[in-house]
C-alpha positions as CSV (number, residue, x, y, z in Angstrom):
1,X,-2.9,-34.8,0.3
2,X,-4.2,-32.7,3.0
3,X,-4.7,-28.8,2.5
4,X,-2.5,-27.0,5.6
5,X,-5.4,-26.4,7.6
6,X,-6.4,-30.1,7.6
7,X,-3.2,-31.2,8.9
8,X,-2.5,-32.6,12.9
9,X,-0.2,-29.0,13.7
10,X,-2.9,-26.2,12.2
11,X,-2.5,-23.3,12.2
12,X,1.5,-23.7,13.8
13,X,3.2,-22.2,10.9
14,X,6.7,-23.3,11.3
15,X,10.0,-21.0,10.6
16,X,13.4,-20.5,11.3
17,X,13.5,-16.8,12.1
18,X,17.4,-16.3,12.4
19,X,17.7,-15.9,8.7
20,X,15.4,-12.8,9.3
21,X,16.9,-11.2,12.2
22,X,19.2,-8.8,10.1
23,X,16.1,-7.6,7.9
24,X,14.0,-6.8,11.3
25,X,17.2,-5.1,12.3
26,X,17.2,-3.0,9.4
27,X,13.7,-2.6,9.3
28,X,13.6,-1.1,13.1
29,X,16.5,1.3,12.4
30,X,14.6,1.9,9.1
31,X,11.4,3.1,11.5
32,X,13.4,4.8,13.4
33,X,14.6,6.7,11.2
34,X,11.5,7.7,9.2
35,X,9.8,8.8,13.0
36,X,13.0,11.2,13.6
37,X,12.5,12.9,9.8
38,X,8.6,13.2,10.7
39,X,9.2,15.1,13.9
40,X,10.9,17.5,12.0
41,X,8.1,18.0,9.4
42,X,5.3,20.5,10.0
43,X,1.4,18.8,10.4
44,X,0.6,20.0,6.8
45,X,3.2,18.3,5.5
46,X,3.0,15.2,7.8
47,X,-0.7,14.8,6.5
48,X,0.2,15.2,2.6
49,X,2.9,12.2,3.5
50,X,-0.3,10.1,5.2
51,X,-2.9,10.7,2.5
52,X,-0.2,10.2,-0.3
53,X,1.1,6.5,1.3
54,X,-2.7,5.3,2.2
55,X,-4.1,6.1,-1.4
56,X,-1.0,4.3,-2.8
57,X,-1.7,1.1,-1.1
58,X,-5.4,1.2,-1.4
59,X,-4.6,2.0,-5.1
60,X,-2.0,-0.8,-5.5
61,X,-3.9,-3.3,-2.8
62,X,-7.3,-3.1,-5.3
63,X,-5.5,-3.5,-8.6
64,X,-3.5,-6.8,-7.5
65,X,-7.4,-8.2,-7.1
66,X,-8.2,-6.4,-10.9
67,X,-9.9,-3.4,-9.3
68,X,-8.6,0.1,-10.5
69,X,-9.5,2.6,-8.3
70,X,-9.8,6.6,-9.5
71,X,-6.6,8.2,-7.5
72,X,-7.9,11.6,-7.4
73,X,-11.3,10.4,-5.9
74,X,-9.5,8.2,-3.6
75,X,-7.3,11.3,-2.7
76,X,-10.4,13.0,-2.3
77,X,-11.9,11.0,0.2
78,X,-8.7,10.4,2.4
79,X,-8.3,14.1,2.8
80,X,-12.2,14.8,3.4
81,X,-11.9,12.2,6.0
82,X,-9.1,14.4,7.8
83,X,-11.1,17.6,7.2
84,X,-9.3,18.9,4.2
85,X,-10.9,19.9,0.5
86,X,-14.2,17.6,1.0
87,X,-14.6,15.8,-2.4
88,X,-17.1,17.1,-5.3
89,X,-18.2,13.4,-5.8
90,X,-21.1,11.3,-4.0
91,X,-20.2,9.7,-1.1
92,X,-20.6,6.2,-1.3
93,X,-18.8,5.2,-4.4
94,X,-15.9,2.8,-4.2
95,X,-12.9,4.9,-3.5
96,X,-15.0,6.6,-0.8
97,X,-15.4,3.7,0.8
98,X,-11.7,2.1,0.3
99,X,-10.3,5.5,1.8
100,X,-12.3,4.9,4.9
101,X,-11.4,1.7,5.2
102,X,-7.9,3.0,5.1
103,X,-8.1,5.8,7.4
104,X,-9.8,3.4,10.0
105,X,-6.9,1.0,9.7
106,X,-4.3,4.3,10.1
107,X,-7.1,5.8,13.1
108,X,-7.3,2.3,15.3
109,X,-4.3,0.8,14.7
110,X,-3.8,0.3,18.3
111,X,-6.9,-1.4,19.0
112,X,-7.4,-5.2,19.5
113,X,-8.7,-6.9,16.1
114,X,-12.3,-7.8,16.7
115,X,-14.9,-9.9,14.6
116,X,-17.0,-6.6,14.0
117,X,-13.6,-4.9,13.2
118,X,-13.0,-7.3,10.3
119,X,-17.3,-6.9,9.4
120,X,-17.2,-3.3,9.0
121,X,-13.8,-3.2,7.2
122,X,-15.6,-5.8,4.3
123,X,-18.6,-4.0,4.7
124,X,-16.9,-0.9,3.5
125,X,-15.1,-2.7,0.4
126,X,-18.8,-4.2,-0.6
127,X,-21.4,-2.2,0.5
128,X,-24.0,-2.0,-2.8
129,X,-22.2,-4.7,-4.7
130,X,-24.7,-7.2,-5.9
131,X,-22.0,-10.0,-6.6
132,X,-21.7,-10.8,-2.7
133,X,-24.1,-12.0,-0.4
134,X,-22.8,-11.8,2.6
135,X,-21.4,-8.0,3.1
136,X,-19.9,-7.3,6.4
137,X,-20.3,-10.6,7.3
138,X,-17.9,-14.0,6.9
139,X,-18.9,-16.6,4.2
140,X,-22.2,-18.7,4.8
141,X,-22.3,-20.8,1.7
142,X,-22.1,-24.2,1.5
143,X,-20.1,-25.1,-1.5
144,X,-16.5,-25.4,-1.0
145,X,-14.6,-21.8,-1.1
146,X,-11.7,-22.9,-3.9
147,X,-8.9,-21.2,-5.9
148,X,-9.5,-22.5,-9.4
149,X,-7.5,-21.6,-12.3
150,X,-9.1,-20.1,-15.3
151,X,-9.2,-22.8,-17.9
152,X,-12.7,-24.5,-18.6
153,X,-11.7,-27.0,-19.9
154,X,-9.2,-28.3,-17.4
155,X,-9.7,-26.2,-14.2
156,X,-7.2,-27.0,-11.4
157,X,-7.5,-26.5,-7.7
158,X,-4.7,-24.4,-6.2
159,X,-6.9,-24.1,-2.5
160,X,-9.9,-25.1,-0.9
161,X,-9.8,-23.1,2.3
162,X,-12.5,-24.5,5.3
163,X,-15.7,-24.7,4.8
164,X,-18.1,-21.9,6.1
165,X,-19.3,-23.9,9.1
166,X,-15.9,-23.8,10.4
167,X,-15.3,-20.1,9.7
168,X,-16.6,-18.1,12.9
169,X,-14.2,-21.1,15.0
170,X,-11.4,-20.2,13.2
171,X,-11.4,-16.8,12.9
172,X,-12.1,-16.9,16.9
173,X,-8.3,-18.5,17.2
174,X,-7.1,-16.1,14.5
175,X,-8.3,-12.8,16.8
176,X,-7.0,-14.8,19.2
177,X,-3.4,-15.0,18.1
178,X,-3.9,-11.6,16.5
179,X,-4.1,-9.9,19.9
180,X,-1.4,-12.1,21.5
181,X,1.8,-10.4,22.4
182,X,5.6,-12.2,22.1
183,X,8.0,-9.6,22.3
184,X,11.1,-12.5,21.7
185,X,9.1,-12.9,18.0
186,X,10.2,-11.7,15.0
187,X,7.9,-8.7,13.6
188,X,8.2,-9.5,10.2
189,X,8.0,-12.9,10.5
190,X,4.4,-12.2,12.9
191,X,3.4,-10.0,9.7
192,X,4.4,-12.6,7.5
193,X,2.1,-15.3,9.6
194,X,-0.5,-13.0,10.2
195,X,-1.1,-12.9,6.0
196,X,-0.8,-16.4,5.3
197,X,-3.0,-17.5,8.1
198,X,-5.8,-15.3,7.6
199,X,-5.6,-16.0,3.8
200,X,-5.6,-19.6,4.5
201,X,-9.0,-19.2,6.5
202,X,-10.4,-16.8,3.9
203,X,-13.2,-15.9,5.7
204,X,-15.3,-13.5,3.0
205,X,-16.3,-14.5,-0.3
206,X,-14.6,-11.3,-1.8
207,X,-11.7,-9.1,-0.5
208,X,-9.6,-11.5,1.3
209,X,-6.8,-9.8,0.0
210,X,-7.2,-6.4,0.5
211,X,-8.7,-6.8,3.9
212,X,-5.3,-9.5,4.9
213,X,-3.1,-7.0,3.5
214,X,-4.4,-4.0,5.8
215,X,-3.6,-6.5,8.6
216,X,-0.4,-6.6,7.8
217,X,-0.3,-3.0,8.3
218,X,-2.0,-3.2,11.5
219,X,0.3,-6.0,13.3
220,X,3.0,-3.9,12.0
221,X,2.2,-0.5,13.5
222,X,1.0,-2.7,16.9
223,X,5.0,-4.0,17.0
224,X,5.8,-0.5,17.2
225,X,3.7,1.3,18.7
226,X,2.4,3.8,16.1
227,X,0.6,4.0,12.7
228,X,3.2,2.4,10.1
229,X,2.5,4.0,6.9
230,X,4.3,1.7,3.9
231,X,2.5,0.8,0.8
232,X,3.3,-2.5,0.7
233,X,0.5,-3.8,-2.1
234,X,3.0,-1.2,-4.6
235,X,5.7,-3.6,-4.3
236,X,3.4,-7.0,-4.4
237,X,1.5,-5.7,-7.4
238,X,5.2,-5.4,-9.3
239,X,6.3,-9.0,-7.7
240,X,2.4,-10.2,-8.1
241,X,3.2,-13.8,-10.0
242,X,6.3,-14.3,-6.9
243,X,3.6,-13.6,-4.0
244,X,1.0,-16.1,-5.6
245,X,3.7,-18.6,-6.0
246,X,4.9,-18.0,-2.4
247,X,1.8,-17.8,-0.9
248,X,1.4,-21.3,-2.8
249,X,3.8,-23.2,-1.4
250,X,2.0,-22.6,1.8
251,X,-1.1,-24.4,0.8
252,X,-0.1,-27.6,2.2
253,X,2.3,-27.2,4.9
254,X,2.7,-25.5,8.1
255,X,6.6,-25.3,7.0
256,X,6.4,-21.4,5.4
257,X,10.2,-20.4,5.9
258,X,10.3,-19.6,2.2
259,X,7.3,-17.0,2.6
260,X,8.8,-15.3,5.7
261,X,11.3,-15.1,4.3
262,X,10.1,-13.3,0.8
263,X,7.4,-11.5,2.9
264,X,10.3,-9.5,5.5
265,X,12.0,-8.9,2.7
266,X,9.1,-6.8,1.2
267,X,8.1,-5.3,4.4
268,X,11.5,-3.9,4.5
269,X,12.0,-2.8,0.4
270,X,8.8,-1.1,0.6
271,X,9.2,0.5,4.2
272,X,12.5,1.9,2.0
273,X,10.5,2.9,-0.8
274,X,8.1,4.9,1.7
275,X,10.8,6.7,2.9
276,X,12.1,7.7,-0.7
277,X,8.4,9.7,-1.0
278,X,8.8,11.2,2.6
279,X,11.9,12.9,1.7
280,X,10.6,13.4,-2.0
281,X,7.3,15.6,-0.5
282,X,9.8,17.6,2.2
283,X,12.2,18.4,-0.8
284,X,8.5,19.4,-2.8
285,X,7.7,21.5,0.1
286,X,11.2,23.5,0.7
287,X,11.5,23.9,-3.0
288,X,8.2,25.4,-4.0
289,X,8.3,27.2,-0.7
290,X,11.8,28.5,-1.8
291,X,10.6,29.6,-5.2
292,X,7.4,31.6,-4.0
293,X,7.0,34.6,-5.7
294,X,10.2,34.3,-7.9
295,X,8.2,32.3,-11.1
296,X,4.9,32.6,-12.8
297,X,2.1,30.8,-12.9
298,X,3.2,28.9,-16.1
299,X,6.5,27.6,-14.5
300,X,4.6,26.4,-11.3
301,X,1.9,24.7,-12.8
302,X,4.8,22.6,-14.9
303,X,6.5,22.2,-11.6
304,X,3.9,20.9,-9.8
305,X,2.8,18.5,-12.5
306,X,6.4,17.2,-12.5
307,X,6.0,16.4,-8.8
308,X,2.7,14.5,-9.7
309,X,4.6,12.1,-11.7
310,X,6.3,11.0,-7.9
311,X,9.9,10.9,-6.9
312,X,10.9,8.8,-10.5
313,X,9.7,11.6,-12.1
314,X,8.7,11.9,-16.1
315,X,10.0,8.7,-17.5
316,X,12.9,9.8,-19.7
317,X,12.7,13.7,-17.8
318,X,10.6,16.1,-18.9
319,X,10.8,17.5,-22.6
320,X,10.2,21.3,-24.2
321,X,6.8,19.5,-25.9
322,X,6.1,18.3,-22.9
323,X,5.9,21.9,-21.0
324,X,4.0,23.4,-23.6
325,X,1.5,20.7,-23.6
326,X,1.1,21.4,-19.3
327,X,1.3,24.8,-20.1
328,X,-0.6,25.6,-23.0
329,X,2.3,28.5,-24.3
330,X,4.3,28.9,-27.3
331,X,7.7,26.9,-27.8
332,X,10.1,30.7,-27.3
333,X,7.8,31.3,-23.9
334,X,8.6,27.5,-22.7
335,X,12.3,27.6,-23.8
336,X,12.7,31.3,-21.5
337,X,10.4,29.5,-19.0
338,X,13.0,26.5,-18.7
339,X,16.0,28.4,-18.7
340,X,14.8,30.7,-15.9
341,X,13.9,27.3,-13.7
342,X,17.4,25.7,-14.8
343,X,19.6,29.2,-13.6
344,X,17.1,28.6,-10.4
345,X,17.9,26.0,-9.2
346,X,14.9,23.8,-10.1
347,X,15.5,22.1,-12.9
348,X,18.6,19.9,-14.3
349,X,19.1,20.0,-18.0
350,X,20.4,17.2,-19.6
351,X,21.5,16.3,-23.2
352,X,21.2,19.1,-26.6
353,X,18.8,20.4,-29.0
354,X,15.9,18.1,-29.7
355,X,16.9,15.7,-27.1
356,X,17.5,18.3,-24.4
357,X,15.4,17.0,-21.4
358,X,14.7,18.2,-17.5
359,X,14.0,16.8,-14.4
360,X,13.8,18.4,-10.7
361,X,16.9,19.2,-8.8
362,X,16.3,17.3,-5.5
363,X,19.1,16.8,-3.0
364,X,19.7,12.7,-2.8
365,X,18.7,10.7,0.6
């Protein structure tokens, strides 16, 4: 049976996308939205929001491929690359190099896709790793470039993509496409193509992922007209064993209604999700701004490692051992220390005695 880019049709993905209309709907008003709540947010406070979504999803987009990634270096880097606190480590490692990536993605979103575009965007993800030969460059070798589960004794092909000869070809049409304009098509069903396609082409002998999912990104913030930040990899990394079995059911057929279809409905869960930490940093921002000056140095450092923990906070809220453990005090300073931050207004104390516990009192969105 012939792979999908082997049949008559390739690459003419087929869908329906009336069953996706309401979730583009919802996903425009949802964009809207977030652009009207960043107008009203100072440039500081703007950038924290930028550096905080595009370390999530290079976080998240490198773990789905078994990578973990150091978030304060990748932190770091982001917020050297917009001239703020220049990181203490050497440039050059590998969240250096995924923050760039990411930043270039956010910086040229607007720009036509290119080959060279794609070339440096690997070539950042691989530069020094001795597993690939061809960095910044598609895939040259002549064996087949296969999906092959892990068992030894009985490996099974999920995907043989083209062969290299082919590759420069078909990425040609896929740049092609890429750059095309349809304002009648659905945007999360473009996005939804856009993966799939480039994933069935897998150009690069590592990375595939993480370079199709910033592509996602990019056709996104194209459709409307500015840098979509959304850490989509967050919610695929949770939903990993659904996107490979989506993604699947693709390998053979041009017929991919069931992926748009799971694909817009991620797009719009995580563009929700994104807004959840936009409103979480403003109410950050307006509540340590509020207390200034009104708690020590002890409550504040507790405070700010509760906001660390992101807008779920300390899983089961934050307990008395836990504040003296952040704060380094004895238990009678931490119980006047929590007490002051409850009659403040910062904290919420629930339950009694040993199973009193605290969490931040945020206004709901």
């Amino acid at each position: 049976m012939p792979w999908n880019w082997e049949l008559v049709d390739w690459p003419q993905f087929i869908y329906d996308p009336t069953p996706i209309a309401k979730l583009d709907r919802q996903f425009l008003l949802s964009v809207g939205s977030a652009f009207g709540c960043i107008k009203t947010i100072d440039r500081r406070e703007y950038k924290r929001f930028v550096i905080e979504i595009l370390s999530l999803e290079g976080l998240e987009s490198s773990r789905i491929e078994g990578e973990i990634l150091d978030r304060e270096s990748l932190q770091q880097s982001i917020r050297h690359h917009f001239g703020l606190n220049p990181p203490q480590k050497r440039r050059g490692d590998k969240e250096s190099r995924m923050g760039e990536l990411l930043c270039q993605v956010y910086e040229s979103f607007n720009e036509p896709l290119t080959h060279e575009m794609l070339w440096q965007w690997h070539s950042l993800l691989f530069d020094g790793a001795s597993h690939i030969d061809e960095k910044g460059g598609y895939r040259t070798h002549s064996e087949p470039m296969q999906i092959v589960s892990n068992r030894y004794d009985s490996p099974t092909i999920f995907f043989e993509a083209p062969p290299s000869a082919r590759i420069f070809q078909e990425m040609t049409a896929f740049i092609d496409w890429f750059n095309s304009k349809n304002a009648r098509e659905s945007l999360l069903g473009r996005a939804a193509i856009a993966h799939v396609y480039f994933e069935s082409i897998h150009p690069f002998e590592d990375g595939n992922g993480r370079v199709g999912r910033v592509l996602v990104e990019k056709i996104l913030s194209q459709g409307v007209g500015r840098p979509i930040l959304i850490a989509i990899s967050q919610l695929l990394e949770k939903r990993k064993k659904g996107y490979y079995a989506a993604l699947g059911q693709c390998n053979r057929t041009l017929e991919v209604q069931h992926w748009v279809e799971f694909f817009a409905q991620v797009i719009l869960e995580a563009h929700e999700n994104s807004m959840q930490l936009l409103y979480f940093l403003i109410a950050k921002s307006k509540m340590l701004n509020a207390l200034s000056g009104q708690i020590n140095p002890r409550q504040t450092k507790a405070l700010l490692r509760m906001f660390e923990e992101g807008p779920d906070g300390f899983k089961g809220g934050l307990s008395a051992e836990n504040y003296i453990a952040i704060t380094k005090t004895s238990r009678s300073t931490a119980t006047r220390d929590l007490v002051e931050l409850v009659e403040k207004g910062a904290l919420v104390k629930t339950g009694e005695l040993r199973h009193t516990r605290y969490s931040l009192n945020l206004p709901k969105a």
